[in-house]
Backbone as a ProteinNet text record, in pm:
[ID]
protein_1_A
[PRIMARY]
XXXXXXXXXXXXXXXXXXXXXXXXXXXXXXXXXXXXXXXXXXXXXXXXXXXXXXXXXXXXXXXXXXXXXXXXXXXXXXXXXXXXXXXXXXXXXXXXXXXXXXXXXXXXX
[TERTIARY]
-4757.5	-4649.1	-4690.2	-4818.5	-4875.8	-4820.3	-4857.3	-4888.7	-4777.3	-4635.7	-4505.8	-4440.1	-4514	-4475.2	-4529.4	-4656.8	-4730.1	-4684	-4615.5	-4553.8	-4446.3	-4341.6	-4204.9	-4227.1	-4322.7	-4365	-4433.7	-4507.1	-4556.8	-4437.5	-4353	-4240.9	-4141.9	-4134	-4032.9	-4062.8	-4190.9	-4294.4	-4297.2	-4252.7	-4251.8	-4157.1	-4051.5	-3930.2	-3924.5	-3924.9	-3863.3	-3965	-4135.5	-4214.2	-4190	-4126.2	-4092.2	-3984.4	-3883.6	-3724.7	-3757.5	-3845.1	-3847.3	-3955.7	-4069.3	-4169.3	-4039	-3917.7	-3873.9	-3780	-3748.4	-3625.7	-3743.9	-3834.2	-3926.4	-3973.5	-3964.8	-4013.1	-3822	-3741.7	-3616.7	-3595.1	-3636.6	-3597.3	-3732.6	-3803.6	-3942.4	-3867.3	-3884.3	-3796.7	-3727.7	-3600.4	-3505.6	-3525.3	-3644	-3692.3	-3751	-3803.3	-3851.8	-3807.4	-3740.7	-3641.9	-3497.1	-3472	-3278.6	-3214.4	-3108.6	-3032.1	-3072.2	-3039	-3131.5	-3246.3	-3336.1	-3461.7	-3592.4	-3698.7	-3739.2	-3797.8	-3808.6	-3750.9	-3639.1	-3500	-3410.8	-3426.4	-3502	-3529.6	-3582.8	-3663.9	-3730.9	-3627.8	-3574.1	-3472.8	-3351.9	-3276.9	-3198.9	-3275.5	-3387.6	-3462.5	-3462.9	-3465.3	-3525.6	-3365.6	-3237.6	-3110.4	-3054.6	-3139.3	-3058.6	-3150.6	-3288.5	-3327.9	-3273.6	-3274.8	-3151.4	-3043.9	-2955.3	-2822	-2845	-2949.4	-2981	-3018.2	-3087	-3118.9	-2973.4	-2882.4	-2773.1	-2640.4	-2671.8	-2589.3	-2667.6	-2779.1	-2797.3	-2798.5	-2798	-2708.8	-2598.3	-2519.1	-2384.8	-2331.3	-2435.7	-2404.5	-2462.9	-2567.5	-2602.7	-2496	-2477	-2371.6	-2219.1	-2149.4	-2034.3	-2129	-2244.8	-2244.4	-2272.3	-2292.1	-2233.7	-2138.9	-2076.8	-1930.6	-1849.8	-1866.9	-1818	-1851.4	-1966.2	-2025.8	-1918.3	-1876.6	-1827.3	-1700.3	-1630.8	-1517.7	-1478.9	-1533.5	-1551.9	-1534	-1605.8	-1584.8	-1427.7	-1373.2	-1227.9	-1125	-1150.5	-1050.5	-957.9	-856.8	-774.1	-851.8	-909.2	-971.9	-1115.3	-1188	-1257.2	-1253.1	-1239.8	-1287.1	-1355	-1452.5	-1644.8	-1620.5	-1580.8	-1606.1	-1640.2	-1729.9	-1858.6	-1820	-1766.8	-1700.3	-1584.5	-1471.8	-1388	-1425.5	-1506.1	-1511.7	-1558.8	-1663.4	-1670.3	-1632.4	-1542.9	-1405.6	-1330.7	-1302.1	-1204.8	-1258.9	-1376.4	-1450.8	-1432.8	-1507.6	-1512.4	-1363.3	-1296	-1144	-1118.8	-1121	-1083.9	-1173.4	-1295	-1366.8	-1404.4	-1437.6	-1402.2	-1605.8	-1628.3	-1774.2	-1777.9	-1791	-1859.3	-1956.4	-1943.5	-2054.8	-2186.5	-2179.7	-2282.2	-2379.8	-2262.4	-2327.6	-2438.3	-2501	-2612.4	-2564.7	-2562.4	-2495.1	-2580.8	-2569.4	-2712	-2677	-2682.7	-2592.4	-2661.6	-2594.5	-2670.3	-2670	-2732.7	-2747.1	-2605.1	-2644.3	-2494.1	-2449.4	-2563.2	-2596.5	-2580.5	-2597.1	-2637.5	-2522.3	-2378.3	-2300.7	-2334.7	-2267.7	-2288.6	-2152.8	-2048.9	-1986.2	-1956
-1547.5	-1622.1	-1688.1	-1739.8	-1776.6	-1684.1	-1557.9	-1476.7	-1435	-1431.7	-1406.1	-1535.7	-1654	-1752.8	-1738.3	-1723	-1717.5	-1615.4	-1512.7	-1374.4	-1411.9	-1526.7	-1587	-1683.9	-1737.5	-1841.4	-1790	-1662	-1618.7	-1521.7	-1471.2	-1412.1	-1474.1	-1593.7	-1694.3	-1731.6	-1805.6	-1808.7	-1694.3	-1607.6	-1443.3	-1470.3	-1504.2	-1442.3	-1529.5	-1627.3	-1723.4	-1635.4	-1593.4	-1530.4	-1398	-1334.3	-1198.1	-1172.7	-1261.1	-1288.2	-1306.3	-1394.2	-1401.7	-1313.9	-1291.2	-1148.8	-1032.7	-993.6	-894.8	-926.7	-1037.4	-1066.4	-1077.7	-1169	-1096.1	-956.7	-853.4	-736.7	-665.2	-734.9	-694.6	-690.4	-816.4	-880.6	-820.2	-808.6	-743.7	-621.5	-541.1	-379.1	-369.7	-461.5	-485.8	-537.5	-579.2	-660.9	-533.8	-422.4	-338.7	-182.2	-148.5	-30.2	-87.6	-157.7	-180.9	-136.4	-141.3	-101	-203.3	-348.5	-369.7	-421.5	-328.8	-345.9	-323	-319.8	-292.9	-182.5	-63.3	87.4	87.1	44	57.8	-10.8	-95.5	-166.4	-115	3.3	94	188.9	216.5	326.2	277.7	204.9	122.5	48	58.2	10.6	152.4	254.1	410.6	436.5	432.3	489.9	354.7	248.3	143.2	219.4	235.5	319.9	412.4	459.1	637.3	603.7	464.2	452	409.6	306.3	275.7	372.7	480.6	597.9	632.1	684.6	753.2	694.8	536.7	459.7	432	444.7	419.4	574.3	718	816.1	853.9	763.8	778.1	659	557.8	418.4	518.4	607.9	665.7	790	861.6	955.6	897	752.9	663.8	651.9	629.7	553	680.2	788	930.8	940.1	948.1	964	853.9	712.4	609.5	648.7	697.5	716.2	812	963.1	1062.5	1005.8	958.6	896.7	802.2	722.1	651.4	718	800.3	925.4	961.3	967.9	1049.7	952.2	802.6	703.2	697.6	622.8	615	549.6	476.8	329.9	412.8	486.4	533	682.6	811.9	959.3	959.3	1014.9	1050.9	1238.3	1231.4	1414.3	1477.7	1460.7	1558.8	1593.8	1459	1497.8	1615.5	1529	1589.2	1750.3	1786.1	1917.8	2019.6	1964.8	1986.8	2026.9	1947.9	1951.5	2074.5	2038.4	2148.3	2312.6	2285	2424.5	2510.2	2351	2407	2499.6	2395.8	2457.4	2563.2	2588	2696.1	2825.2	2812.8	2896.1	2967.8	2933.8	2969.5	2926.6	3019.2	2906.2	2960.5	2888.7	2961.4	3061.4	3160	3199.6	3178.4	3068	2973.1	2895	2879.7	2794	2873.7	2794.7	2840	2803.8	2903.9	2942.8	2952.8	2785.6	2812.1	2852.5	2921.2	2978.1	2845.6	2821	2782.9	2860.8	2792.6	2906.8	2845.2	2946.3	2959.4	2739.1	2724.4	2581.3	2458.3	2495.8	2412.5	2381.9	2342.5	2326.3	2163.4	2186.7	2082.6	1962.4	1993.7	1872.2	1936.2
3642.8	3587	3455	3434.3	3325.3	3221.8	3263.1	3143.1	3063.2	3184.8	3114.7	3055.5	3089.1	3032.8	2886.1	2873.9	2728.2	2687.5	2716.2	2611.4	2573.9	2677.6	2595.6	2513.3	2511.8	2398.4	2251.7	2283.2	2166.5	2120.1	2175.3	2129.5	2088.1	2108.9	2036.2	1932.9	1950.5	1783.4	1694.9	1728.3	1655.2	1572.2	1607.2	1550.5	1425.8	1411.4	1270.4	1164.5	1193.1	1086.7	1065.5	1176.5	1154.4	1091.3	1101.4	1033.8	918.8	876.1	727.7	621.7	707.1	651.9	605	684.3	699.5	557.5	598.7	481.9	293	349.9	190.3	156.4	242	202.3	160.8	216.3	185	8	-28.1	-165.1	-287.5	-182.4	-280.4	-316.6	-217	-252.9	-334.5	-340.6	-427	-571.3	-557.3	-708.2	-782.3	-703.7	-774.2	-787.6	-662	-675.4	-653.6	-657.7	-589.3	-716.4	-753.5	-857	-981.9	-929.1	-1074.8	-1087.5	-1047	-1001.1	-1110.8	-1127	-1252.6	-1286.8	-1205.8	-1214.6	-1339.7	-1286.4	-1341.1	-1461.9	-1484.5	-1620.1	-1701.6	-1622.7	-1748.2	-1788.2	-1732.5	-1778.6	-1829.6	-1797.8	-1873.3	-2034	-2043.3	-2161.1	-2280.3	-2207.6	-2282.7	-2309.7	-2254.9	-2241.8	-2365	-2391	-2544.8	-2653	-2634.4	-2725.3	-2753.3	-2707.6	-2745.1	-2806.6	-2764.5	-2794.9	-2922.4	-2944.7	-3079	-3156.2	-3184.9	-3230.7	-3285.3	-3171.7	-3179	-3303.8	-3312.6	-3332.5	-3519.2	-3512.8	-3626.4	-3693	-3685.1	-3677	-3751.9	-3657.7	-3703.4	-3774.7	-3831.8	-3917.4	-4081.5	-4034.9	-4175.7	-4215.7	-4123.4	-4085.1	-4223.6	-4162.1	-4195.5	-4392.6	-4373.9	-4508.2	-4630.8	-4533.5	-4652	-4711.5	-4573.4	-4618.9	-4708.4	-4704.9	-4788.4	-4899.1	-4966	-5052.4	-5162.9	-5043.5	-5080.1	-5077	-5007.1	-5006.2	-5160.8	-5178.6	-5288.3	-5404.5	-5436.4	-5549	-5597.2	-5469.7	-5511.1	-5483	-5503.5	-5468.5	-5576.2	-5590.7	-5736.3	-5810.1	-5795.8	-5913.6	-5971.9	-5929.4	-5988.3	-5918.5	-6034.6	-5940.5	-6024.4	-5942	-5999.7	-6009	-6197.1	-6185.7	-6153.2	-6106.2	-6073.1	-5877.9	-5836.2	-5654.7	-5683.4	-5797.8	-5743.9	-5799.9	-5949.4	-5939.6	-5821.8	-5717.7	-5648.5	-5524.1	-5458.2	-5383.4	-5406.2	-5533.9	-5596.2	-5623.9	-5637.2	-5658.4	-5437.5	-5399.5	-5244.9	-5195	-5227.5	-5136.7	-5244.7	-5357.9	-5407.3	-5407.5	-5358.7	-5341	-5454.7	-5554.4	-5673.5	-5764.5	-5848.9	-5887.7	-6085.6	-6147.9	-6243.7	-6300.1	-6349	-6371.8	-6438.5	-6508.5	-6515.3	-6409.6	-6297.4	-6178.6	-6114	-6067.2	-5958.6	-5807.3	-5754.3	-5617	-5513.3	-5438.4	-5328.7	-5214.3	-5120.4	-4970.2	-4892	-4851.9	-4690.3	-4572.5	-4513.2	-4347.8	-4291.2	-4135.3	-4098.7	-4039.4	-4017.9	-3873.3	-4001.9	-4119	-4251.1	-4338.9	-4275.1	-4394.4	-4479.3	-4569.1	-4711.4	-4633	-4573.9	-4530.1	-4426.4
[MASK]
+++++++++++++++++++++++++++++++++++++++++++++++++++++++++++++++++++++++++++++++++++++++++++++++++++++++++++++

């Protein structure tokens, strides 16, 4: 009788350290794989890099085009765009000009 007495006593004493051992290995896990865990911190870190990459891209991408844009506005056309333009859509070149091809993957706009 002793002995099942001392197994309900050490099994009662169990539980509050086992309840909470269980519940810190819960929150550990979670601190390091859960969704926002710091797994996910590395990769969520590499996926803003990229976006930043992507974004500065298409900020250099925008400041071409302003550039080219600018050229053919009313307040100032820059001759040299619009002959250009105008040569493009007309398909048309001097025979003076020097005629560079590009490849097929390589257009000029």
């Amino acid at each position: 009788m002793r002995l099942v007495n001392a197994a309900k006593r050490l099994a009662i004493a169990m539980i509050a350290p086992t309840l909470f051992m269980g519940l810190t290995a819960y929150f550990i896990w979670n601190a390091s794989r859960g969704e926002h865990g710091l797994r996910n911190y590395a990769v969520r870190q590499t996926q803003l890099v990229q976006a930043q990459q992507t974004l500065a891209a298409a900020q250099a991408e925008h400041a071409q085009w302003e550039i080219r844009v600018a050229g053919l506005r009313d307040a100032h056309i820059d001759p040299d765009t619009l002959d250009e333009r105008a040569r493009a859509k007309a398909e048309v070149a001097d025979p003076a000009d020097l005629v560079v091809p590009y490849g097929p993957g390589k257009k000029l706009y």
